[in-house]
mmCIF file of the protein (N, C-alpha, C, O) and its ligand, coordinates in Angstrom:
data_MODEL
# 
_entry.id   MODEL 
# 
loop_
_entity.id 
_entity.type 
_entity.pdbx_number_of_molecules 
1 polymer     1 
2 non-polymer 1 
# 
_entity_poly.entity_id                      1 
_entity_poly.type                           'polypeptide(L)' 
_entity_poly.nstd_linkage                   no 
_entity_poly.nstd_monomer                   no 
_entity_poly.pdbx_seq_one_letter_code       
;(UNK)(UNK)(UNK)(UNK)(UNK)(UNK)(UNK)(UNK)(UNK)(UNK)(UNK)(UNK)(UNK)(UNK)(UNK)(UNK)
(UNK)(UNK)(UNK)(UNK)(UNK)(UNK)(UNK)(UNK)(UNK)(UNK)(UNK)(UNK)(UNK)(UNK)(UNK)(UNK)
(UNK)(UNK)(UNK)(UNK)(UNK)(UNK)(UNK)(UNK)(UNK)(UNK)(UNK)(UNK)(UNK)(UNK)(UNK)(UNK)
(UNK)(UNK)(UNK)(UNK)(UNK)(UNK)
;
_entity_poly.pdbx_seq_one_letter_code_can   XXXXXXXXXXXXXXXXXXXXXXXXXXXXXXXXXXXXXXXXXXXXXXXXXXXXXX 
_entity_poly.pdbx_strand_id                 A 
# 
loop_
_entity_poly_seq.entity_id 
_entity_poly_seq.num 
_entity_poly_seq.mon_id 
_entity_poly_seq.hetero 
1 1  UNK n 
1 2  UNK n 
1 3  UNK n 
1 4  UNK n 
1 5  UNK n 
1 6  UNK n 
1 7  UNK n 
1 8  UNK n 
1 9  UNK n 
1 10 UNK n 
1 11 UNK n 
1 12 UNK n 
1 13 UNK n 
1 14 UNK n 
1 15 UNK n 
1 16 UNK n 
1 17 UNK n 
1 18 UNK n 
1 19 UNK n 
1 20 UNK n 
1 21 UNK n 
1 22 UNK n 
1 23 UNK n 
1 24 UNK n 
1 25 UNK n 
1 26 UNK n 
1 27 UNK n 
1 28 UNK n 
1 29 UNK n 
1 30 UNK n 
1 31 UNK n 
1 32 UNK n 
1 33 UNK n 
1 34 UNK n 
1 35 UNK n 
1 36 UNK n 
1 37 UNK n 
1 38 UNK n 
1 39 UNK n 
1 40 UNK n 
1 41 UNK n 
1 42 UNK n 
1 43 UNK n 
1 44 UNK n 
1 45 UNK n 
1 46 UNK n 
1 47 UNK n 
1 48 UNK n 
1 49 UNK n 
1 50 UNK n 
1 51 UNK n 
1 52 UNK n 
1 53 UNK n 
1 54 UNK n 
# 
loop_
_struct_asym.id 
_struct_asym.entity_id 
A 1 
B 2 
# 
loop_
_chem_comp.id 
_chem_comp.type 
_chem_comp.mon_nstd_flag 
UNK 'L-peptide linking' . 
ZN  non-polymer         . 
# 
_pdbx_entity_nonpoly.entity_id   2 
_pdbx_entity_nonpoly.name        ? 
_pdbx_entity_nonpoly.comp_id     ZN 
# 
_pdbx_nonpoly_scheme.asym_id         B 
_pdbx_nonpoly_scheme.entity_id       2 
_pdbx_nonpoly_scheme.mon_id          ZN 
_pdbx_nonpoly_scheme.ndb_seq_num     1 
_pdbx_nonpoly_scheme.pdb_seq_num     101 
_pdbx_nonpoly_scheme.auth_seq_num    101 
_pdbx_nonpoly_scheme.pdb_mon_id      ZN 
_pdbx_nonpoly_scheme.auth_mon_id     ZN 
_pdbx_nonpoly_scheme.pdb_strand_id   A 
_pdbx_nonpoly_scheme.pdb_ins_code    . 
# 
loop_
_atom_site.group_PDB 
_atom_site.id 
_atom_site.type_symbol 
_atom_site.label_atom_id 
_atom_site.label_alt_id 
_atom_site.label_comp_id 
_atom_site.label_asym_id 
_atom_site.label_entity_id 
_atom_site.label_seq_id 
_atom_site.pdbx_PDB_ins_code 
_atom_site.Cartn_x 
_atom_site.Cartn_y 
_atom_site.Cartn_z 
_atom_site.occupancy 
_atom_site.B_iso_or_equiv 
_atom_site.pdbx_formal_charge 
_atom_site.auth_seq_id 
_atom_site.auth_comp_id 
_atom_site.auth_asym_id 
_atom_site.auth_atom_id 
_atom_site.pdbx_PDB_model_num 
ATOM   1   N  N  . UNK A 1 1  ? 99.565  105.060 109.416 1.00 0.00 ? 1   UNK A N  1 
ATOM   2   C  CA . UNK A 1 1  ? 99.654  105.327 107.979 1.00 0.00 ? 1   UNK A CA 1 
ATOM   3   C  C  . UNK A 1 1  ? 98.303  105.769 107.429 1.00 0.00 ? 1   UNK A C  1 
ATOM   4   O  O  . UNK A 1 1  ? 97.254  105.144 107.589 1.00 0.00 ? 1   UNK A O  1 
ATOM   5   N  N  . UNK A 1 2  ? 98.432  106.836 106.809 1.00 0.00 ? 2   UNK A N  1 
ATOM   6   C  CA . UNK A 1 2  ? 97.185  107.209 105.949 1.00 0.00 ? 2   UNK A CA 1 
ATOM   7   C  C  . UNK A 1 2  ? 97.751  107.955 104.357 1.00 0.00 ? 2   UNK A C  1 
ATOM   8   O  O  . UNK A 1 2  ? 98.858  108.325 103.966 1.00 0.00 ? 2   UNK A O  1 
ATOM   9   N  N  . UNK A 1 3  ? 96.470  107.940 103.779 1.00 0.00 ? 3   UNK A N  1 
ATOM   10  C  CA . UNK A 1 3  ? 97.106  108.363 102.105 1.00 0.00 ? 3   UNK A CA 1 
ATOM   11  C  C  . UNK A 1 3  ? 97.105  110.004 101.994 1.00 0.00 ? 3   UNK A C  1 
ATOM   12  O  O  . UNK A 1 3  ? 96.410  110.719 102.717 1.00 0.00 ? 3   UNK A O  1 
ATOM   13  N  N  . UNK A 1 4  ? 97.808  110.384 101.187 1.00 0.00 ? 4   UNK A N  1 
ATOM   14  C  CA . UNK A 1 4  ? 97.734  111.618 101.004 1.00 0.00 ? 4   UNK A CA 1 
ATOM   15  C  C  . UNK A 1 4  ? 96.919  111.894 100.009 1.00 0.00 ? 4   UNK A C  1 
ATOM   16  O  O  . UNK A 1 4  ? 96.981  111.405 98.881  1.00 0.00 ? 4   UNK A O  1 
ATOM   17  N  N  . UNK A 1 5  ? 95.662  113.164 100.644 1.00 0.00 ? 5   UNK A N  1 
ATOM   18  C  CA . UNK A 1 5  ? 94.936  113.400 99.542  1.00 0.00 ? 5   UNK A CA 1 
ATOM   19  C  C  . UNK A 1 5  ? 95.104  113.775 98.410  1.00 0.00 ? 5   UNK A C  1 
ATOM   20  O  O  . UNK A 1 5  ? 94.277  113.533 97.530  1.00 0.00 ? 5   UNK A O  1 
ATOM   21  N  N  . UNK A 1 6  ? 96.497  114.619 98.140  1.00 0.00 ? 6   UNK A N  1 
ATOM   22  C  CA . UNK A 1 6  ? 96.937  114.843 96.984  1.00 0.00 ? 6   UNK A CA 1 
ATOM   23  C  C  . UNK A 1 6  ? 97.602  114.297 95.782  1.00 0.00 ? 6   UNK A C  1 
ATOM   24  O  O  . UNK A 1 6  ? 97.552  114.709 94.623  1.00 0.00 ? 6   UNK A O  1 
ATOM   25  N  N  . UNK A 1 7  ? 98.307  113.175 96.341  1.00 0.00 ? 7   UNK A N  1 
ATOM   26  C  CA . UNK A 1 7  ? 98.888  112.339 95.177  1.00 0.00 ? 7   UNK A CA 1 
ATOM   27  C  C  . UNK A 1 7  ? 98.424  110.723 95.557  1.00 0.00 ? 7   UNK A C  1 
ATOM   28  O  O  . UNK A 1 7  ? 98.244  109.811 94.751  1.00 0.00 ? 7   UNK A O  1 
ATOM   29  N  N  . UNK A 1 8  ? 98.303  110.682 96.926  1.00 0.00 ? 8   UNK A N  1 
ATOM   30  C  CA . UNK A 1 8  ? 97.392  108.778 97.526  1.00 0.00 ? 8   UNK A CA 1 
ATOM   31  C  C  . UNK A 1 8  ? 98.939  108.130 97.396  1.00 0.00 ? 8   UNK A C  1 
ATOM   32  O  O  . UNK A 1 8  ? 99.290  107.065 96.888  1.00 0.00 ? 8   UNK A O  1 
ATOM   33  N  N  . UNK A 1 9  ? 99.557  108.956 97.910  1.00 0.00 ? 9   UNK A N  1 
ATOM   34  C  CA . UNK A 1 9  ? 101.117 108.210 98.897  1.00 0.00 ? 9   UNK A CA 1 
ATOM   35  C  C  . UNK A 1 9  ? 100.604 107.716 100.024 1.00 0.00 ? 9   UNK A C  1 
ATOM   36  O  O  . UNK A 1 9  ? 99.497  108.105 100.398 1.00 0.00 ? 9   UNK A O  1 
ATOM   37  N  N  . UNK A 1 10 ? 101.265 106.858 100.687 1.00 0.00 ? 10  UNK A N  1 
ATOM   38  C  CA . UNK A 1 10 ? 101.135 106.685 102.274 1.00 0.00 ? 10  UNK A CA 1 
ATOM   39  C  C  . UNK A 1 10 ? 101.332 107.790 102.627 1.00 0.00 ? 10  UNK A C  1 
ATOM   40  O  O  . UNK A 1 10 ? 101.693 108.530 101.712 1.00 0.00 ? 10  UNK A O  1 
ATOM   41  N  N  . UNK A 1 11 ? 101.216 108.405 103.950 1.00 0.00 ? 11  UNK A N  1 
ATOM   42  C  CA . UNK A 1 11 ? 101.913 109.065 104.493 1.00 0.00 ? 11  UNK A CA 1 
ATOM   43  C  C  . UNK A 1 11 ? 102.203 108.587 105.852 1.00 0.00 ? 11  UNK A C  1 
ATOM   44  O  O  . UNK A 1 11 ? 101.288 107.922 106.338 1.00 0.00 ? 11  UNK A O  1 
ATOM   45  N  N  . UNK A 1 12 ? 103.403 108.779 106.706 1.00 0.00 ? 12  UNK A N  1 
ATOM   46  C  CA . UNK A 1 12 ? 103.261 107.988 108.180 1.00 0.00 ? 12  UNK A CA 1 
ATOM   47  C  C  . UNK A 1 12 ? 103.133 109.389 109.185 1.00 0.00 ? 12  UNK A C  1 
ATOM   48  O  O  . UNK A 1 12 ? 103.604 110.490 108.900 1.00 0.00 ? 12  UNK A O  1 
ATOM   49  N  N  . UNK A 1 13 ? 102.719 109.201 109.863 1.00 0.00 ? 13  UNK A N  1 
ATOM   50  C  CA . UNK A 1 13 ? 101.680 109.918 111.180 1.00 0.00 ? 13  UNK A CA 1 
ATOM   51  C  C  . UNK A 1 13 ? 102.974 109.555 112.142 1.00 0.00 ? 13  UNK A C  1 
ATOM   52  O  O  . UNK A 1 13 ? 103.656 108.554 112.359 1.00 0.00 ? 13  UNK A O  1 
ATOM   53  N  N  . UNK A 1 14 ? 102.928 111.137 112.667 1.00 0.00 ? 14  UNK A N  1 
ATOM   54  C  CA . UNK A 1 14 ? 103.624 110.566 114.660 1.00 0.00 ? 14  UNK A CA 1 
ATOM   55  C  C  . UNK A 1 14 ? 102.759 109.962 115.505 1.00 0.00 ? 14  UNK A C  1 
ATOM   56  O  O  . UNK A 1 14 ? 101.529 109.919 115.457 1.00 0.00 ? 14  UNK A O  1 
ATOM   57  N  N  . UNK A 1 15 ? 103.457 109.536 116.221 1.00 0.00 ? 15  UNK A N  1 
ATOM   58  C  CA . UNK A 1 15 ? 102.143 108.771 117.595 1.00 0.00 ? 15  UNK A CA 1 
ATOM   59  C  C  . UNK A 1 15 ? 101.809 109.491 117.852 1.00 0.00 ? 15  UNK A C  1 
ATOM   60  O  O  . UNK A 1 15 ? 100.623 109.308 118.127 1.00 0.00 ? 15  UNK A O  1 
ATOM   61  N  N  . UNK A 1 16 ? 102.274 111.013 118.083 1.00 0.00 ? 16  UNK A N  1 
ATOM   62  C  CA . UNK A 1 16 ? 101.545 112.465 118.889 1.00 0.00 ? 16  UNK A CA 1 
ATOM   63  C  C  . UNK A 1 16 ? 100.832 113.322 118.299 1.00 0.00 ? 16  UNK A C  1 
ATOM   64  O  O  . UNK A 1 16 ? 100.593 114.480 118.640 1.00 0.00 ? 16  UNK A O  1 
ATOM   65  N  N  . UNK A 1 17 ? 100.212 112.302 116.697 1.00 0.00 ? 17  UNK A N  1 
ATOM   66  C  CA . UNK A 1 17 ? 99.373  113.439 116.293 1.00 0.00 ? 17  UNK A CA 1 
ATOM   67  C  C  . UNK A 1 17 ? 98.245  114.098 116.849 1.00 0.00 ? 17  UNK A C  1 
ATOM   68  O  O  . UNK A 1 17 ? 97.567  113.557 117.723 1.00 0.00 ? 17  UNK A O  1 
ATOM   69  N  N  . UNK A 1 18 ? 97.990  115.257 116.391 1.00 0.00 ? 18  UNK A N  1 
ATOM   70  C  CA . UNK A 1 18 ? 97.215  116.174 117.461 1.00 0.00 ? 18  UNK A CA 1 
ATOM   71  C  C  . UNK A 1 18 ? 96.270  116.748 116.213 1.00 0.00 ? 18  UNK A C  1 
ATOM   72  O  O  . UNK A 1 18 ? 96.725  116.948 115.087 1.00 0.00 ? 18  UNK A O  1 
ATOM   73  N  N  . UNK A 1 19 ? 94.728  117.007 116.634 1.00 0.00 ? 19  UNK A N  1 
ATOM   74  C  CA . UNK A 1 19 ? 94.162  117.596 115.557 1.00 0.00 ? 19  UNK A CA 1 
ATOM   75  C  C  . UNK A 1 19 ? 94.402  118.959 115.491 1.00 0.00 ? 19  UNK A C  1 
ATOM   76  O  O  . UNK A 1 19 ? 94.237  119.680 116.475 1.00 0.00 ? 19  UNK A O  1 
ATOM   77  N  N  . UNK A 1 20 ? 94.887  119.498 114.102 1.00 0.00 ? 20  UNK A N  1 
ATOM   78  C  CA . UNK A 1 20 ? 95.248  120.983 113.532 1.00 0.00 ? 20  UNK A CA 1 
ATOM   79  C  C  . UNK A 1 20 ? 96.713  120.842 113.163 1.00 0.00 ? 20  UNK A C  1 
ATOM   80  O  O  . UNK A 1 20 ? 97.261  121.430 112.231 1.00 0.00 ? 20  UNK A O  1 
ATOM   81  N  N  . UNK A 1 21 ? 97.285  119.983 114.016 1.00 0.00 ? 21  UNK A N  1 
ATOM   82  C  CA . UNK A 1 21 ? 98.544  119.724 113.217 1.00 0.00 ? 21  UNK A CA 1 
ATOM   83  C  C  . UNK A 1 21 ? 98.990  119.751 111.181 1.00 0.00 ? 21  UNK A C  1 
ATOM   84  O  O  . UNK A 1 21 ? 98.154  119.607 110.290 1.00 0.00 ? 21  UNK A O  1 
ATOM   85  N  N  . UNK A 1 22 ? 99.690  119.855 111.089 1.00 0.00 ? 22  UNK A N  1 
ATOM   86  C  CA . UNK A 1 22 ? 100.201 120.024 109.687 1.00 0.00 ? 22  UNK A CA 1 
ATOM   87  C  C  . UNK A 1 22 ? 101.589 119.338 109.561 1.00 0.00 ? 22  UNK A C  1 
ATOM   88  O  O  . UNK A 1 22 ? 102.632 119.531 110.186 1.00 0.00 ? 22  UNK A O  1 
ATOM   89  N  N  . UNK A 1 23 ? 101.113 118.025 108.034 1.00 0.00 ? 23  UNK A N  1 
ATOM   90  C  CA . UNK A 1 23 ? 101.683 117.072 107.940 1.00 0.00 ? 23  UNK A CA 1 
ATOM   91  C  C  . UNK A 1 23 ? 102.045 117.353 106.678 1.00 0.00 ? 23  UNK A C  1 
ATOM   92  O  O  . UNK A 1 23 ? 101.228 117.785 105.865 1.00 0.00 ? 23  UNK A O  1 
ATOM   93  N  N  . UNK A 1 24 ? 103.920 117.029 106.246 1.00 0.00 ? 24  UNK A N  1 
ATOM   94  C  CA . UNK A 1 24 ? 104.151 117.601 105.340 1.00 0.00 ? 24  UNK A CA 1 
ATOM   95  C  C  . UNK A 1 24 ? 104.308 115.694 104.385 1.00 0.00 ? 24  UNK A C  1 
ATOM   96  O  O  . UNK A 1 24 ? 104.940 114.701 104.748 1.00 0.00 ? 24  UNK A O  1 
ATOM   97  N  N  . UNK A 1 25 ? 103.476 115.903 103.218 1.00 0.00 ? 25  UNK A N  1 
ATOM   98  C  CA . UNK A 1 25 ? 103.645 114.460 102.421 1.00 0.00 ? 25  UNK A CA 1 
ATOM   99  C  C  . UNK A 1 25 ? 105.007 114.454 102.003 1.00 0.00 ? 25  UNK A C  1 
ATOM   100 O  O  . UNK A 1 25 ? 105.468 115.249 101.184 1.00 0.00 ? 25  UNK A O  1 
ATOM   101 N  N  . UNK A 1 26 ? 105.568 113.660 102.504 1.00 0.00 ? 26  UNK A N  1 
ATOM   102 C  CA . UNK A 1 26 ? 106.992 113.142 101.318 1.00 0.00 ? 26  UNK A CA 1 
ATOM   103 C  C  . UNK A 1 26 ? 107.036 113.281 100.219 1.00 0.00 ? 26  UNK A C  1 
ATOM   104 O  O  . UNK A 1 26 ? 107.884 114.096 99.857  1.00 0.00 ? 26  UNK A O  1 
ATOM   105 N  N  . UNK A 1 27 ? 106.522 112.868 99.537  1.00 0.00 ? 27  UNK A N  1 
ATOM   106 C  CA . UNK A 1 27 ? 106.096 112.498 98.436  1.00 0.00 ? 27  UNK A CA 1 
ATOM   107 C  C  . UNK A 1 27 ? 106.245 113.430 97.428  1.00 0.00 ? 27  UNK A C  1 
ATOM   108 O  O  . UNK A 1 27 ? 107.156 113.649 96.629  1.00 0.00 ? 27  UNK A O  1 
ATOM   109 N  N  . UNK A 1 28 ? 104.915 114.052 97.673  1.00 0.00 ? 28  UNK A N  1 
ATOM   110 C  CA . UNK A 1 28 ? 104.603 115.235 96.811  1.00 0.00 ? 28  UNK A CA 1 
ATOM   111 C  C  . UNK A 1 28 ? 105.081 116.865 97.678  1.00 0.00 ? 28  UNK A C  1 
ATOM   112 O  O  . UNK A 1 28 ? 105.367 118.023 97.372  1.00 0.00 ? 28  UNK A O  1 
ATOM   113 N  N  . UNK A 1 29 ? 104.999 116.415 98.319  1.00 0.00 ? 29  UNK A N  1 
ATOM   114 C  CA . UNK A 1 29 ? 105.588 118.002 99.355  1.00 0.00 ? 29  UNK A CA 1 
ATOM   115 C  C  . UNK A 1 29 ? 104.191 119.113 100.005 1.00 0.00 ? 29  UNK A C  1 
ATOM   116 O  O  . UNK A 1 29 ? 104.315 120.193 100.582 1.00 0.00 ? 29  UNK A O  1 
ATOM   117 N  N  . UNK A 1 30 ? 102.920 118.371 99.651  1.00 0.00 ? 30  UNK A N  1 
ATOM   118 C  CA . UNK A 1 30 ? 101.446 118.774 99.953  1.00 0.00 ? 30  UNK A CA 1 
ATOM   119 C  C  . UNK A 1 30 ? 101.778 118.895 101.443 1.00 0.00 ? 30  UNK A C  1 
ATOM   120 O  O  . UNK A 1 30 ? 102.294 117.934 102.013 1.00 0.00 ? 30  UNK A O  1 
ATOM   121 N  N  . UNK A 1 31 ? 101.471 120.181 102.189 1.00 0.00 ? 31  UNK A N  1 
ATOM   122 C  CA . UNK A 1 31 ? 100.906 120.381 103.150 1.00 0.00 ? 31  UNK A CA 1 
ATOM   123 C  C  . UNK A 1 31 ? 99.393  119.919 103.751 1.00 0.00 ? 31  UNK A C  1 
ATOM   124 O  O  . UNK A 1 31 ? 98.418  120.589 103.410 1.00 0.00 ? 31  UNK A O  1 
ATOM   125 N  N  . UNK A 1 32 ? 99.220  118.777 104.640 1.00 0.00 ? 32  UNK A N  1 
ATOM   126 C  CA . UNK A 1 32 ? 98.262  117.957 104.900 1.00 0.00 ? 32  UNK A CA 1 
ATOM   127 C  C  . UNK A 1 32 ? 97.854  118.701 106.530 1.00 0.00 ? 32  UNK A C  1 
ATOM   128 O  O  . UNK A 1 32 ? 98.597  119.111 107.421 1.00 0.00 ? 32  UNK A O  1 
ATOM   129 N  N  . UNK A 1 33 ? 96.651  118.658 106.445 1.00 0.00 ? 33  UNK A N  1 
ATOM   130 C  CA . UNK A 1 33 ? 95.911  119.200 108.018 1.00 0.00 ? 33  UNK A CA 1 
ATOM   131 C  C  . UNK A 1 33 ? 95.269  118.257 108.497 1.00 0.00 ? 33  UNK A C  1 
ATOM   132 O  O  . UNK A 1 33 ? 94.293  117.820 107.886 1.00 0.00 ? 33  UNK A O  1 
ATOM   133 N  N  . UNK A 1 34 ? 95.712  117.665 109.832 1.00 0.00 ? 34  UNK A N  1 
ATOM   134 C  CA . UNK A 1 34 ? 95.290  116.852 110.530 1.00 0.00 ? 34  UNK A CA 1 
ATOM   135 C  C  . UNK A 1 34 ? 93.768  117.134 111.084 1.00 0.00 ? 34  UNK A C  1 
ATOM   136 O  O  . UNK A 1 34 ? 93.583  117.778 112.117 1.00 0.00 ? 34  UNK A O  1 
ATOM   137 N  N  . UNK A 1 35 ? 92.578  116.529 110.211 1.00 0.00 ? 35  UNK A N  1 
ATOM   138 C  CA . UNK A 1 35 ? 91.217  116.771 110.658 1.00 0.00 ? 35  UNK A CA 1 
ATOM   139 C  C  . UNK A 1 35 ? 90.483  115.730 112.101 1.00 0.00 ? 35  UNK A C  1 
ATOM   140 O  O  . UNK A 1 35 ? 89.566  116.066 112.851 1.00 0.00 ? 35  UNK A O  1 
ATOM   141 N  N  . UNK A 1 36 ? 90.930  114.997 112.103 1.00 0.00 ? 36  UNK A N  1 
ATOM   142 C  CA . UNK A 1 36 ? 90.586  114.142 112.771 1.00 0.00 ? 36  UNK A CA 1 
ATOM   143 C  C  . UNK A 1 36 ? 91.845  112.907 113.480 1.00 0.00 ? 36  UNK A C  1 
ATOM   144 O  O  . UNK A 1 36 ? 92.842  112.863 112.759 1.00 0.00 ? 36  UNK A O  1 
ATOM   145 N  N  . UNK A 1 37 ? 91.909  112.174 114.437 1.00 0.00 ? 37  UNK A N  1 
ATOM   146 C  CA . UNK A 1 37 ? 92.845  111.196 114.637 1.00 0.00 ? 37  UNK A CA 1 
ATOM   147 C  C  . UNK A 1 37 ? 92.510  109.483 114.760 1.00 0.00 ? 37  UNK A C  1 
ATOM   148 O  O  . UNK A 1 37 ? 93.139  108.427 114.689 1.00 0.00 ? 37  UNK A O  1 
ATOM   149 N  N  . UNK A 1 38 ? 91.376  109.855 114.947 1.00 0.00 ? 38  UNK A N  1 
ATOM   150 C  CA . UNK A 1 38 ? 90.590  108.563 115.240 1.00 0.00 ? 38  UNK A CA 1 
ATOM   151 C  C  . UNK A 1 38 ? 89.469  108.436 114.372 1.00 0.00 ? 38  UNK A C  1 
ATOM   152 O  O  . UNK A 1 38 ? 88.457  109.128 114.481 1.00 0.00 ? 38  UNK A O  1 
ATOM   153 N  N  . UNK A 1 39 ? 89.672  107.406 113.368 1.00 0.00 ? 39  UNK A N  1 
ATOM   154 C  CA . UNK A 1 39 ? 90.976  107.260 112.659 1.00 0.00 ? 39  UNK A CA 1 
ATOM   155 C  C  . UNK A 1 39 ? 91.652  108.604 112.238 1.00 0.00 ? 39  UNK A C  1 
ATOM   156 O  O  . UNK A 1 39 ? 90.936  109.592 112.403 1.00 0.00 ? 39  UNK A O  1 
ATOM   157 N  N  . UNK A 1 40 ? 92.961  108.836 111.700 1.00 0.00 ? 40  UNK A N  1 
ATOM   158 C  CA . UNK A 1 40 ? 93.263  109.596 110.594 1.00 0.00 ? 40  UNK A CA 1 
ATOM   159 C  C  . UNK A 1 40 ? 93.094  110.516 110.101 1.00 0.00 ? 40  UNK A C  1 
ATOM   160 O  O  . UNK A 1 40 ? 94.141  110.747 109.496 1.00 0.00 ? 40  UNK A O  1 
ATOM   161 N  N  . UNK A 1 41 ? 92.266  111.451 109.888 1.00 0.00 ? 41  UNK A N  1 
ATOM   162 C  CA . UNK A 1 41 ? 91.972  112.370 108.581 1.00 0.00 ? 41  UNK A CA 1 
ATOM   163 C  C  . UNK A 1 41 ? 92.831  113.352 108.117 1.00 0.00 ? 41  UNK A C  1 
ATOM   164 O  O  . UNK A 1 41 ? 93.129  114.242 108.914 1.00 0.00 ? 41  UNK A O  1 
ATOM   165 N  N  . UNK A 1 42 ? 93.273  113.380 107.045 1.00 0.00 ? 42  UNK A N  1 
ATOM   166 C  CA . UNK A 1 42 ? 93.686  114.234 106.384 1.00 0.00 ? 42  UNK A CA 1 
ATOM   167 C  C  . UNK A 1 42 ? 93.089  114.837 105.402 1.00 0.00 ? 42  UNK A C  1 
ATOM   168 O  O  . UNK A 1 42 ? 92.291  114.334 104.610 1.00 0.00 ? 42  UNK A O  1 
ATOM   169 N  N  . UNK A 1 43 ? 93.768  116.788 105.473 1.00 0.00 ? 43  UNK A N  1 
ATOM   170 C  CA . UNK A 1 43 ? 93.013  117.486 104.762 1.00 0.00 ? 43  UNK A CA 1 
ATOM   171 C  C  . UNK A 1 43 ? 94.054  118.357 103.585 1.00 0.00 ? 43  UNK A C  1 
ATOM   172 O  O  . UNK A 1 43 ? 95.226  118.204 103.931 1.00 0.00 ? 43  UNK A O  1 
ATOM   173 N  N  . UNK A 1 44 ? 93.968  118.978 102.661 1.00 0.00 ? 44  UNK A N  1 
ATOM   174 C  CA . UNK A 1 44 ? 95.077  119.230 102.213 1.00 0.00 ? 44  UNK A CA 1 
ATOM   175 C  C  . UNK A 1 44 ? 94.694  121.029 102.286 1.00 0.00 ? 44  UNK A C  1 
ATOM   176 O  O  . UNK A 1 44 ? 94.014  121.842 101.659 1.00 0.00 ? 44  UNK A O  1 
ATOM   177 N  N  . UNK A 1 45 ? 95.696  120.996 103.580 1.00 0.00 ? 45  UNK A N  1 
ATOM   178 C  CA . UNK A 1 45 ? 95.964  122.475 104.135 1.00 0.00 ? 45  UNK A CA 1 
ATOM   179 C  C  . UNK A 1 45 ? 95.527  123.404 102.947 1.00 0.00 ? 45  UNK A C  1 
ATOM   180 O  O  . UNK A 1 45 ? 95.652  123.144 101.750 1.00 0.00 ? 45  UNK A O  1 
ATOM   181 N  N  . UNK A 1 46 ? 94.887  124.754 103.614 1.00 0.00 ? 46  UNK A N  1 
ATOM   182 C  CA . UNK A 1 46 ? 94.950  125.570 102.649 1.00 0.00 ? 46  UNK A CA 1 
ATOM   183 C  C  . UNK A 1 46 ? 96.810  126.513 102.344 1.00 0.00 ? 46  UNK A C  1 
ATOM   184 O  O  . UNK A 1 46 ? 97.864  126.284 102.937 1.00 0.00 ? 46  UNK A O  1 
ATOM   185 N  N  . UNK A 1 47 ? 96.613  127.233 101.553 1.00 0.00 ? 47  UNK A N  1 
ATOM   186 C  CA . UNK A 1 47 ? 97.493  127.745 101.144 1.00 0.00 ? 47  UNK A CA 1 
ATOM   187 C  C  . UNK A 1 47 ? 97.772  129.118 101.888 1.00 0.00 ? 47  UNK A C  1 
ATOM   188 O  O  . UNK A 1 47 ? 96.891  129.926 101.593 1.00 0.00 ? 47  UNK A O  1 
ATOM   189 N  N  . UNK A 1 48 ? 98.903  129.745 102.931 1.00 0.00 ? 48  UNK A N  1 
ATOM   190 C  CA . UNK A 1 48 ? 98.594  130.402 103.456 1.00 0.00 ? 48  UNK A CA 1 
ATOM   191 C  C  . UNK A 1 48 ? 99.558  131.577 102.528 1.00 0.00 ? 48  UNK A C  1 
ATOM   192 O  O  . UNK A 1 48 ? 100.749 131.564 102.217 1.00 0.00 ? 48  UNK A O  1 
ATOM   193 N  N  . UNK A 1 49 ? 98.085  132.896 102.169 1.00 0.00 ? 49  UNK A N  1 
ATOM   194 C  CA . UNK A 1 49 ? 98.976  134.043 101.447 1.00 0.00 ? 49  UNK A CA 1 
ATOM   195 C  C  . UNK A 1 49 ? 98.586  135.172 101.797 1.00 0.00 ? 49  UNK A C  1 
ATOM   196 O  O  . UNK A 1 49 ? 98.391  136.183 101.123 1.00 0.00 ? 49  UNK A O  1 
ATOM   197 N  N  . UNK A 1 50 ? 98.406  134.868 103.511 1.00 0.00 ? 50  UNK A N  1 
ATOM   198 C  CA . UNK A 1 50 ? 98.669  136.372 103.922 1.00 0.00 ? 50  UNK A CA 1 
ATOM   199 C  C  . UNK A 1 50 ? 99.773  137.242 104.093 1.00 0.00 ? 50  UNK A C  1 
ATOM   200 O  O  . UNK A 1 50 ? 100.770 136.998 103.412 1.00 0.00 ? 50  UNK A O  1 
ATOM   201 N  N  . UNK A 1 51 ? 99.797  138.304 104.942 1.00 0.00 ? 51  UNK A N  1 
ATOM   202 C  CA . UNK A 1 51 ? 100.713 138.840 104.691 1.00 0.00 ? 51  UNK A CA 1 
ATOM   203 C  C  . UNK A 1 51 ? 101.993 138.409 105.160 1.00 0.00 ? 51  UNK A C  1 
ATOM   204 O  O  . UNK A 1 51 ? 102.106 138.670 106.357 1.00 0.00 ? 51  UNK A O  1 
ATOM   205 N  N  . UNK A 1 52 ? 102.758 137.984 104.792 1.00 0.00 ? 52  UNK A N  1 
ATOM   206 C  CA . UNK A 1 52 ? 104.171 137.030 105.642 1.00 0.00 ? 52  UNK A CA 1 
ATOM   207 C  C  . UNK A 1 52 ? 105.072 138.457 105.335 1.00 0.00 ? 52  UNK A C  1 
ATOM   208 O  O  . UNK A 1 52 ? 105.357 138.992 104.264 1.00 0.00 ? 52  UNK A O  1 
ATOM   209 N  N  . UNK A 1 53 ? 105.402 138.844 106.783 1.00 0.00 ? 53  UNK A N  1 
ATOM   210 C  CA . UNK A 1 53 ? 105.905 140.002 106.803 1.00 0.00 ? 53  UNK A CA 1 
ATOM   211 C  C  . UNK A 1 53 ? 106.623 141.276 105.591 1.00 0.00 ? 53  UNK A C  1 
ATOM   212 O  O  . UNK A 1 53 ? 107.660 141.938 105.630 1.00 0.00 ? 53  UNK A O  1 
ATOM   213 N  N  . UNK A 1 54 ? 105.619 141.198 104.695 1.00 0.00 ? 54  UNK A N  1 
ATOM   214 C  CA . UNK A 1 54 ? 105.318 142.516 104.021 1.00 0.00 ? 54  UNK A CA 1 
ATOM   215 C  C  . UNK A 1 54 ? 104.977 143.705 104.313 1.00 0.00 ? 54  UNK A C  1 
ATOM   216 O  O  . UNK A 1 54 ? 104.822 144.539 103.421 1.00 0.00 ? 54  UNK A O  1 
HETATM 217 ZN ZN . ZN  B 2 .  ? 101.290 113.628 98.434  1.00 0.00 2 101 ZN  A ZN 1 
# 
């Protein structure tokens, strides 16, 4: 369990988290980037607005 930086929900973690992974908060629906695992870190993903097939 760790908080979400965006609203400070819990959020729960797989056992297989992996760093770069992307964790979606319940909560608030914040896309979270797994910075670290030991402990925890969460980052709140950037926003991706490239070109998504345009
Ligand atoms: Zn959240």
């Amino acid at each position: 369990m760790t908080e979400c930086v965006e609203c400070g929900a819990e959020v729960s973690l797989p056992d297989s988290l992996e760093v770069g992974e992307i964790v979606d908060c319940p909560t608030c629906g914040a896309e979270l980037e797994v910075i670290d695992v030991e402990p925890p870190v969460l980052e709140s993903a950037p926003e991706l607005e490239e070109d998504w097939g345009e």
